[in-house]
N, C-alpha and C positions, 0 to 999 in steps of 0.2 A: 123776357128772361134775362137780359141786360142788365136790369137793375135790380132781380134778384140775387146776380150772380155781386154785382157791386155790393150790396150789403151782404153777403155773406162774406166778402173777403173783409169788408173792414171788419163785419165783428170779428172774423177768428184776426185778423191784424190787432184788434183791443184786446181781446182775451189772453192770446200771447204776449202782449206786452205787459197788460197786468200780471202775470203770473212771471211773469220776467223777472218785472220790480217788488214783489212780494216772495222770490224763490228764495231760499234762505242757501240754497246750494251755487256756486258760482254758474259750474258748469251744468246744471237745468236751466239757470236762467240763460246762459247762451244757445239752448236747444229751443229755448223760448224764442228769445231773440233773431232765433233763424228764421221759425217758423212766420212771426212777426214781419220778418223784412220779405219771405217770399209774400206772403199777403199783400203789402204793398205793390211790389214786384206784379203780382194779378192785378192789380187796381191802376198802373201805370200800363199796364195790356188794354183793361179794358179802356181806356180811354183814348187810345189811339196813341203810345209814346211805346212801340215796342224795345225804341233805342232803351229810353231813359229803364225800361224794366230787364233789359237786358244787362246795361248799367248795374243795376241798383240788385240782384242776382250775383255778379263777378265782381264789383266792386267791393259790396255792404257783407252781403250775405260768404262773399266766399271771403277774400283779404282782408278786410280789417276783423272779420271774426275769427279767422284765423289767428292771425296776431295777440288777438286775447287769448286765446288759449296757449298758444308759446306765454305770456305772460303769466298766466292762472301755474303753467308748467315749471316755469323759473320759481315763484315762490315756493315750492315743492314745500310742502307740508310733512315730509317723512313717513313712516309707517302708518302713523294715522290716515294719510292720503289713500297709501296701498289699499289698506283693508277698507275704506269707504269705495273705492273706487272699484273694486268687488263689487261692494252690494251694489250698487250703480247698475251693474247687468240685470237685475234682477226687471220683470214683466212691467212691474204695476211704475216705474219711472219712466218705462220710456210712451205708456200708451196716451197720457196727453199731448207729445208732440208731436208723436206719430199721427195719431187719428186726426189730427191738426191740420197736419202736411197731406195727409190724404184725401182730405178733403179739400185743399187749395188743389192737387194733382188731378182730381174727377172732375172740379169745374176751370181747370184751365185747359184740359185736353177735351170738354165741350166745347170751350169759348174758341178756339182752335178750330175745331171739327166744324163750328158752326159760321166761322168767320170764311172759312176756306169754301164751303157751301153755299154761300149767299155773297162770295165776291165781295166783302167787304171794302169801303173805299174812304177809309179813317188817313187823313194826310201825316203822312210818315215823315221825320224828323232825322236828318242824315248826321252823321261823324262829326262831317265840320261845322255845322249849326250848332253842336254842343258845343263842339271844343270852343268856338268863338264866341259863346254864350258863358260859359266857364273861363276862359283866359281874357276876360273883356269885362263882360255885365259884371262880372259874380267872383271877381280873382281875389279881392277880401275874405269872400266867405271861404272860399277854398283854401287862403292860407290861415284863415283862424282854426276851420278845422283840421289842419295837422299840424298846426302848432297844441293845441289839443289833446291828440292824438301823441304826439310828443312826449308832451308834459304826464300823458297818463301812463306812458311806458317808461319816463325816466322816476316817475313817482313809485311807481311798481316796482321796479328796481332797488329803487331805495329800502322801500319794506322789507324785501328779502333782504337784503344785505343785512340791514339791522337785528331782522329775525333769527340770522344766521350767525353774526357778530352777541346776541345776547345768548344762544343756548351754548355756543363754544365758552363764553365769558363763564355762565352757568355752571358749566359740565367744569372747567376750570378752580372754580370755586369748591365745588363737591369734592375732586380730586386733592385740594389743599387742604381741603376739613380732616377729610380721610384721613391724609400724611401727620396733620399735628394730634389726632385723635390715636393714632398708632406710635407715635413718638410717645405718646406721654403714657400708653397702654393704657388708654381708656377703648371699650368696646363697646 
């Protein structure tokens, strides 16, 4: 049941990441995205790394996806946001992540149930094995990906400002039209 339960977490892990990278909505793809990194998340369980999928849960899945969405937030998109993000509530959006995540939740509270039942004895991985595994082996990868991480929030930043600096510029524009089109009493 093992390595059933293994292949069912990577496919629903592939299928949420494709529909991730194929969403044309920001925020579906981050619902994708969740559902994605909890699958993983099952897959670092089942293999005896409960640290690293406890990690990879409060790390991936809760902080840095947060932060994208404060980002998605900052570009505010104005009324148009509003009223999409209405129909947003609506059934038929949310039942692919849903039924996604409910099915990573039924086979992680077996894998659990069955772990606990059979005394499993998968060699557990402590705090400071990471951390010294992280600020040792691996302290490159760690600072590329938030220099990264950085770059993608100071980049995002940029957008809006720009986007926000052209529709004032805009609105500006229209306003001066206006004023020389009423000067001259043209209507």
């Amino acid at each position: 049941m093992e390595l059933v339960s293994f292949y069912i977490s990577a496919l629903i892990a592939l299928m949420a990441s494709l529909l991730a990278v194929i969403s044309r909505n920001a925020v579906h793809a981050l619902l994708m995205l969740i559902v994605s990194l909890l699958a993983v998340a099952c897959i670092f369980y089942q293999i005896g790394a409960p640290l690293a999928a406890a990690l990879q849960v409060i790390v991936y899945a809760g902080a840095i996806l947060v932060l994208m969405v404060f980002v998605i937030m900052m570009l505010n998109q104005g009324k148009a946001a509003v009223d999409q993000e209405t129909q947003w509530l609506a059934r038929e959006n949310w039942l692919a992540p849903a039924s996604l995540a409910g099915a990573l939740l039924v086979m992680m509270l077996y894998l659990l149930w069955d772990s606990a039942s059979r005394g499993a004895a998968a060699r557990s991985v402590s705090a400071a094995e990471v951390g010294l595994a992280m600020y040792s082996k691996y302290l490159l990868v760690v600072e590329l990906a938030s220099f990264v991480l950085l770059a993608g929030l100071v980049g995002a930043f940029h957008l809006a400002r720009r986007h926000t600096a052209d529709s004032a510029a805009s609105t500006n524009n229209a306003a001066s039209t206006e004023s020389v089109k009423s000067a001259r009493g043209v209507r």
